[in-house]
N, C-alpha and C positions, 0 to 999 in steps of 0.2 A: 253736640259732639264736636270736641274740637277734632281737626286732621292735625298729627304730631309726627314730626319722622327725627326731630331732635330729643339724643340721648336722655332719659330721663336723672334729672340729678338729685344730691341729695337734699339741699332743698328745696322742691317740690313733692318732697314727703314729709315735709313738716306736718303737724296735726292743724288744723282748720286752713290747707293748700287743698284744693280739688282736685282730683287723681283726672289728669288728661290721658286718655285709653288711647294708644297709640289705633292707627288705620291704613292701610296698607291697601291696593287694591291686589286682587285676587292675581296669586301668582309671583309676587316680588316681595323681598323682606324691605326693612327701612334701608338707606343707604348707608349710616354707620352700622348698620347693623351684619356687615358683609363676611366679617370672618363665623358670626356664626353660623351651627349647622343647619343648613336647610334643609326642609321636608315638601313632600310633595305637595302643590296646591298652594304654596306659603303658608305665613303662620297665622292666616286669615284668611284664606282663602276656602271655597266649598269644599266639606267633607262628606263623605257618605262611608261610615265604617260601621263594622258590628260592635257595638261594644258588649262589655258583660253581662252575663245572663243571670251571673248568683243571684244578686240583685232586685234581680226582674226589668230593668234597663230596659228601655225599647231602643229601637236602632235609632241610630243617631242620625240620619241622614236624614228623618223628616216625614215621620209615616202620618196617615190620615187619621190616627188615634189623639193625635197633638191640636189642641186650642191653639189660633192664631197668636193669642196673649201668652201663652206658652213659646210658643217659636221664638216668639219676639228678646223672652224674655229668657231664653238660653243661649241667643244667640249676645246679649249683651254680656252673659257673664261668659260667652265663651271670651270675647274681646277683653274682659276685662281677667282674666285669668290667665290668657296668654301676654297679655301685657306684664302683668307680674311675674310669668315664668323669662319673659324676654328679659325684665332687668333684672336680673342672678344670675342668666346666662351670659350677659355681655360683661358683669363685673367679674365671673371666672373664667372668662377667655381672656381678660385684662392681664389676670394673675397667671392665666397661663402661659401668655407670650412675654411675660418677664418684665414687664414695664412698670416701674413706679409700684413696685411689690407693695411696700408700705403702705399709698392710696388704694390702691388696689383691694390689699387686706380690708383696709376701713370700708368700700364702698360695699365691701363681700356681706358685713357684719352688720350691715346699715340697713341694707335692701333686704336682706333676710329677715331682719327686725321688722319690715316693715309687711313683707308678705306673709310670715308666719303672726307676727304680734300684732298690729295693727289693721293690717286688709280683715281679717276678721271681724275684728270688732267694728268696725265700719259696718258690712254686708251686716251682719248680726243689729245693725241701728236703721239699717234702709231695708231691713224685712218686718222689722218691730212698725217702723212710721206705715210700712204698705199694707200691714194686717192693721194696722189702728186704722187705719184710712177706708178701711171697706167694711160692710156692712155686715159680711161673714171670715170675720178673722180667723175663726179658728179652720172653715175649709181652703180658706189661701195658706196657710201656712206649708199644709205638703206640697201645694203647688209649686210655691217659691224653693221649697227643698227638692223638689222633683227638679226644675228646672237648673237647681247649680249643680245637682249632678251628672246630669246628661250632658253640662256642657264639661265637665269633670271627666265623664265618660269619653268624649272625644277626643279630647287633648290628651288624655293619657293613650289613648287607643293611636292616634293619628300622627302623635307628635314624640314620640318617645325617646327620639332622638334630641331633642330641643331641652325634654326634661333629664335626660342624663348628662347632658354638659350642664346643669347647676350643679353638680355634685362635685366639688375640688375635690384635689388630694389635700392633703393638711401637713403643717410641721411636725413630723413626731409622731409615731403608732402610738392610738389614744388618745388624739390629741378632742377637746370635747366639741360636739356639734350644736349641742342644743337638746335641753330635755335632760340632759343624762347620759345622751347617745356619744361615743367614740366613733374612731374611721382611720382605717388602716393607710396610710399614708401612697403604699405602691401600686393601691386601687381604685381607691375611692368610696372603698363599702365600710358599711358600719360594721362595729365589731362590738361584742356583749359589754356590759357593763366591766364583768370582771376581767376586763384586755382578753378573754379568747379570739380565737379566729374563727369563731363560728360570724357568719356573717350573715346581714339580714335586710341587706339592697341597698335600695335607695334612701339617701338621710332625706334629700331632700322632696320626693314624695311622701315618707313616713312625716315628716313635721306639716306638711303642707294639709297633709287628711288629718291628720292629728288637730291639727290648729281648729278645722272647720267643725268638725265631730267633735269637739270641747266646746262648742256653742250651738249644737242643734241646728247649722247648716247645713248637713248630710247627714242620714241615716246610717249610724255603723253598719249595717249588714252592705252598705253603695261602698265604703270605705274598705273593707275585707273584700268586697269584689275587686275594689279597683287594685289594691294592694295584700294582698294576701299575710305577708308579714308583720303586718299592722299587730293583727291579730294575737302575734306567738311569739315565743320570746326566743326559739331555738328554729331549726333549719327543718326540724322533725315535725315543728306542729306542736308541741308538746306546751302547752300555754300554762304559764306559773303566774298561778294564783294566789303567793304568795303576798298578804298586806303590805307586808316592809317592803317588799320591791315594786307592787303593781298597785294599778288601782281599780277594780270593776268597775265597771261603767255600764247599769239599765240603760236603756234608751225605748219608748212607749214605738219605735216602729223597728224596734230589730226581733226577733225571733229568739234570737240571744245575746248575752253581754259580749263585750269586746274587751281586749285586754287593753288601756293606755298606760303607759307612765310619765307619773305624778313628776311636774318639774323640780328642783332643787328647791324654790321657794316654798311650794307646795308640802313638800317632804317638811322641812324646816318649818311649818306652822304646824303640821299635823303632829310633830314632837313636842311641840309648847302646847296641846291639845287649842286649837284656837282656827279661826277659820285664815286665808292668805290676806285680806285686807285687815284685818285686826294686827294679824303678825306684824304687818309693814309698816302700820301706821306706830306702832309700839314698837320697833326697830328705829323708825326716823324722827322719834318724838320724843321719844327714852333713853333707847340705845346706846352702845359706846361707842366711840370712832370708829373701832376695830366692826364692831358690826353691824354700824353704817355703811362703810367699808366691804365687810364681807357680800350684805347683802346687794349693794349696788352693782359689785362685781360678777355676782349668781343672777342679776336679770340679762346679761348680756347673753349668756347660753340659756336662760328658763323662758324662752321667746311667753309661755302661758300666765308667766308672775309679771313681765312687764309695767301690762295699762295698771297691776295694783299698786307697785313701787311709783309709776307715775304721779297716781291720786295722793300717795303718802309724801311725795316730795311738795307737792304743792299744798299740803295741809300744814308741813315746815313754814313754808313763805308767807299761809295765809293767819298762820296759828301764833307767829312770834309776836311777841309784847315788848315793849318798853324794859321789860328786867332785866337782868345782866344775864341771866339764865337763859331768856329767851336767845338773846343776844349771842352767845356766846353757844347756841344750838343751832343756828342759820350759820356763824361762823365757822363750824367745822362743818356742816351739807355742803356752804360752798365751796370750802381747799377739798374737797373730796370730788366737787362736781368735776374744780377745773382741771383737776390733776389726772383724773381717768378718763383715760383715751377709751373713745366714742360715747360714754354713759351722755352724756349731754346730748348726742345728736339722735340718741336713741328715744331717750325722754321727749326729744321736741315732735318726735313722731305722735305720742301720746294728751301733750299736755299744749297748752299756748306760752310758746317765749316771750312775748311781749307783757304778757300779763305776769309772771314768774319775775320778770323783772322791773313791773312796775311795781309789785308787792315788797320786792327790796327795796327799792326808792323810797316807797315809803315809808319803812324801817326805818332805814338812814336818815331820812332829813326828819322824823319824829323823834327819834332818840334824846334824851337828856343826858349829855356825859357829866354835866353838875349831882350831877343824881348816882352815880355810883361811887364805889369804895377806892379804884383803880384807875383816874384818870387816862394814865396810858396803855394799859389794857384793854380800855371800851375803844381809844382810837385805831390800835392795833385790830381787834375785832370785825369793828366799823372798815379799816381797810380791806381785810381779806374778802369783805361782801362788794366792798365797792370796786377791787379787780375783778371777783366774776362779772358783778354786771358790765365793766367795761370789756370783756370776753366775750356776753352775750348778743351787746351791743356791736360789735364790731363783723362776730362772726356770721350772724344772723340780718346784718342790714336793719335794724332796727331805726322806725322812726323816731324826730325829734321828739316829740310827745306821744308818751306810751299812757290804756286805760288800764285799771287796775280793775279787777273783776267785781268790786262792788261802784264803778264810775269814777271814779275818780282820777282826773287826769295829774301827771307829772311829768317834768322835762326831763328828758334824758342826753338834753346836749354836749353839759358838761363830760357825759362819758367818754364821750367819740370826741370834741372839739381840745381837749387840756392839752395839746400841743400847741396850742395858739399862742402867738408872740404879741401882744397888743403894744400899743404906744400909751404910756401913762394919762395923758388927756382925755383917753376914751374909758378910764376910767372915771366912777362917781366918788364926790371927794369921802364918801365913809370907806369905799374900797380903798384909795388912795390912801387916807389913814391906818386903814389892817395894812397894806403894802407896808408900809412905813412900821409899824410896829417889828412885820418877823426882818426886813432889812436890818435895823439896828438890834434883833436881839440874835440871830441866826448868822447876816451875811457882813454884817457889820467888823464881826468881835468884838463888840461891845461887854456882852455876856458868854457866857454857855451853853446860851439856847434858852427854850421858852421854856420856863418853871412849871410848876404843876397848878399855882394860882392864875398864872397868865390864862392856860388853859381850860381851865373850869369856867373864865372870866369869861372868853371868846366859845360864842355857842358853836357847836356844830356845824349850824348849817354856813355861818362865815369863813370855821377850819375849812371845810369840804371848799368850799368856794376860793379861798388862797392857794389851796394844795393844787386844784384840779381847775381853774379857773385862771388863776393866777402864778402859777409855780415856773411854768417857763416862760413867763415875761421879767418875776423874779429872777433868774438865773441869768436869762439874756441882758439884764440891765446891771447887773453885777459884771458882766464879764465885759460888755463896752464902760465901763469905768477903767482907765486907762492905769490908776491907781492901784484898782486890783492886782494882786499875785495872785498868781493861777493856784503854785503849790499850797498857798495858806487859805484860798478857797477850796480845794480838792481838802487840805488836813480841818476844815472847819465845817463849812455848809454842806459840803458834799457829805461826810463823813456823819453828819445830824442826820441829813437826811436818808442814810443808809440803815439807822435802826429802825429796829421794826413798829414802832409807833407812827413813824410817816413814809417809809421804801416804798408805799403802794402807791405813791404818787408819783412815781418816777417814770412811768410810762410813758406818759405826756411829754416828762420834761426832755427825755431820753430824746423824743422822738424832734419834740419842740427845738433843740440842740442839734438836731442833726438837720433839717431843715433851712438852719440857719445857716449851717457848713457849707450845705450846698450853693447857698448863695454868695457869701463870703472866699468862695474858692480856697486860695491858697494863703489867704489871712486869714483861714480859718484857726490856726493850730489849738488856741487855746479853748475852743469848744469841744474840738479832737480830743484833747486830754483831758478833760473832765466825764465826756463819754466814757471815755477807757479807763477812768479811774471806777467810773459805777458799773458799768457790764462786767470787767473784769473784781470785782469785790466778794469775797467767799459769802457775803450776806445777803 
């Protein structure tokens, strides 16, 4: 057990990061943690409370009916529970004291993702290894479900005030929470499906029992104790049993069903009669943009469809071919991935970034653009893969050489290093000759740029290596040629390389260009203008 009193961030909830359980001693919260509201005892400290009796619950406080391996083992997920309620509570007091609204929002959508979509399936993988691990699996298993509720039990009983500051207000009455669920913006409470004001608590205990009771870590009859509303779909009790809207749900230790409802993805497979992993993998494998699109949008509120849109994205990375097809199916996953705000930090909850991006790598440098119909099409293609991964690369810290899930390693330097300005001698003279080629047919005007034979002629993996290897030392040695005009470089080279066959390489160059400004002070100008002819360009 690590001791942590630093804010938890978003990545260290990436998926294969180890959830450090924050530890406090009894009585004091962490020290960023000071505007939230505090409860008596702290948020870790000794409890002794009644909790609910529907149930059958024993009290919480530690009676003599409890196995020491029991204690132990409620008292870890009491720790590891309130650690997930402390970070939803610190990322909506962020939003509520107005700061950096925008991050804010994201860290709200992030951490949600992670406590409702993820911590689940976690526990639900460290209760499977701890029943395969003993001799009598099937009698630990209530054990381990007695034990997360009792500590479920206390934290809601103990702490109530800690769990009602996760509950934002939201932009906009109706605005959606997750599952299906709305919330009235002047409250904080959920509101029906169909925008009434009939209201029906807390979103964020309802998704929270929700989440564990959709994997057989609490007993719905512990979840209808601990939340009441869970249960019913109005204020009255009156539970609609409607198929279209709800979903029954047996469970072999409730006494009766419980009423859940089915997330958006879930609903959306159950109309194409097919089970949620089939739907998603036949969504990101088939699909149209549009509902690729659709559904990547629907895991952000379906916290339950999540881990399956996860396994279907990496079934993209791991399932594309050499085709133009396959090609040009990874090419629209990732202007989708890069373009929607948090879908990617959501998925890295689920799946390994490192691996999702060595799986493109290897894509990219296997590819044969001799081999298709559309030379500059498969380059364009080939670009929009090779800006995500330099996306993922950057955003996520990724090392130099990443594995790919069946071992096989690749470098990933060229992502994160294509700013680099090298001196010609450090190149080797076949590089030296590519240099030499795009100079006279690109930065020269010699020609009009490189033809469509040039390009079939230069494989891939030497384009990728000029563009992203070499592109801002090109530029730089164009622009210290004293010879050069700026304007007839910006009306030529710049202006090649703003269509979309090669623009994806300009990141490097952008930044390679600016780097150079900084050094060159105030003889920078004509770096300055070349900049500002590509950032400011409608392309």
């Amino acid at each position: 057990q690590h001791h942590q009193q630093n804010t938890t961030t978003a990545t260290s909830l990436q998926a294969h990061t180890p959830l450090a359980v924050a530890q406090t001693p009894s009585g004091r919260t962490p020290s960023n943690n000071n505007n939230l509201p505090r409860t008596p005892g702290g948020p870790f400290g000794k409890q002794h409370a009644r909790t609910p009796t529907a149930s059958g619950l024993r009290d919480s406080g530690g009676g003599s009916s409890r196995r020491p391996g029991q204690a132990k083992a409620q008292i870890f997920f009491e720790k590891l529970f309130m650690s997930a309620v402390a970070i939803v509570a610190e990322a909506v007091s962020s939003l509520a004291a107005g700061d950096a609204v925008a991050a804010a929002e994201s860290q709200i959508v992030l951490r949600q993702a992670f406590v409702f979509g993820r911590l689940p399936e976690l526990i639900a993988t460290f209760q499977d290894f701890a029943s395969a691990s003993s001799s009598s699996a099937k009698a630990n298993q209530p054990k381990f479900r007695s034990a997360v509720e009792q500590a479920l039990a206390t934290i809601f009983t103990s702490h109530a005030s800690l769990l009602d500051a996760c509950d934002p207000p939201k932009k906009g009455k109706g605005t959606i929470l997750g599952d299906g669920q709305m919330m009235d913006i002047t409250t904080g409470d959920d509101l029906m499906k169909d925008g009434s004001d009939e209201q029906k608590g807390s979103p964020f205990r309802r998704n929270l029992l929700t989440a564990l009771a959709r994997r057989n870590l609490i007993s719905l009859d512990a979840a209808k104790a601990l939340y009441p509303p869970l249960a019913t779909s109005h204020e009255t009790g009156a539970a609609d049993t409607s198929m279209d809207a709800m979903e029954v749900a047996g469970h072999p230790f409730s006494s009766e069903g419980i009423v859940l409802e089915p997330g958006r993805i879930e609903v959306l497979a159950q109309e194409s009669v097919a089970n949620k992993q089939d739907y998603c993998d036949w969504v990101l494998l088939n699909g149209s943009p549009d509902e690729v699109w659709n559904i990547l949008e629907a895991m952000l509120d379906d916290f339950s469809g999540q881990a399956a849109v996860a396994v279907s994205v990496q079934k993209v990375f791991g399932q594309s071919t050499g085709t133009h097809e396959g090609l040009e199916r990874l090419c629209a996953l990732c202007k989708v991935l890069a373009e929607t705000s948090n879908v990617l930090d959501v998925l890295s909850l689920h799946l390994c970034i490192s691996e999702l991006v060595a799986d493109g790598l290897a894509i990219v440098d296997d590819f044969d653009v001799s081999s298709t119909g559309d030379t500059q099409l498969a380059y364009t293609q080939l670009g929009s893969i090779i800006l995500f991964l330099q996306l993922c690369s950057y955003q996520y810290g990724l090392p130099e050489v990443v594995v790919s899930r069946n071992g096989r390693k690749l470098s990933a330097e060229y992502l994160t290093a294509s700013w680099a300005v090298y001196h010609p001698r450090s190149f080797s003279e076949d590089e030296r000759n590519l240099m030499k080629i795009w100079h006279n047919n690109v930065f020269a005007g010699q020609t009009e740029g490189l033809d469509e034979r040039l390009l079939r002629q230069v494989t891939t993996d030497q384009t990728r290596m000029i563009l992203l290897h070499m592109g801002a030392s090109l530029f730089s040695e164009a622009l210290a040629n004293k010879t050069m005009d700026v304007n007839a470089l910006i009306s030529g080279a710049v202006a090649y390389f703003l269509e979309p066959v090669f623009n994806w390489s300009l990141v490097g160059i952008v930044r390679g260009l600016a780097d150079e400004a900084l050094r060159k002070g105030y003889s920078a100008s004509s770096n300055l203008k070349v900049i500002h002819a590509i950032v400011t360009a409608g392309s």
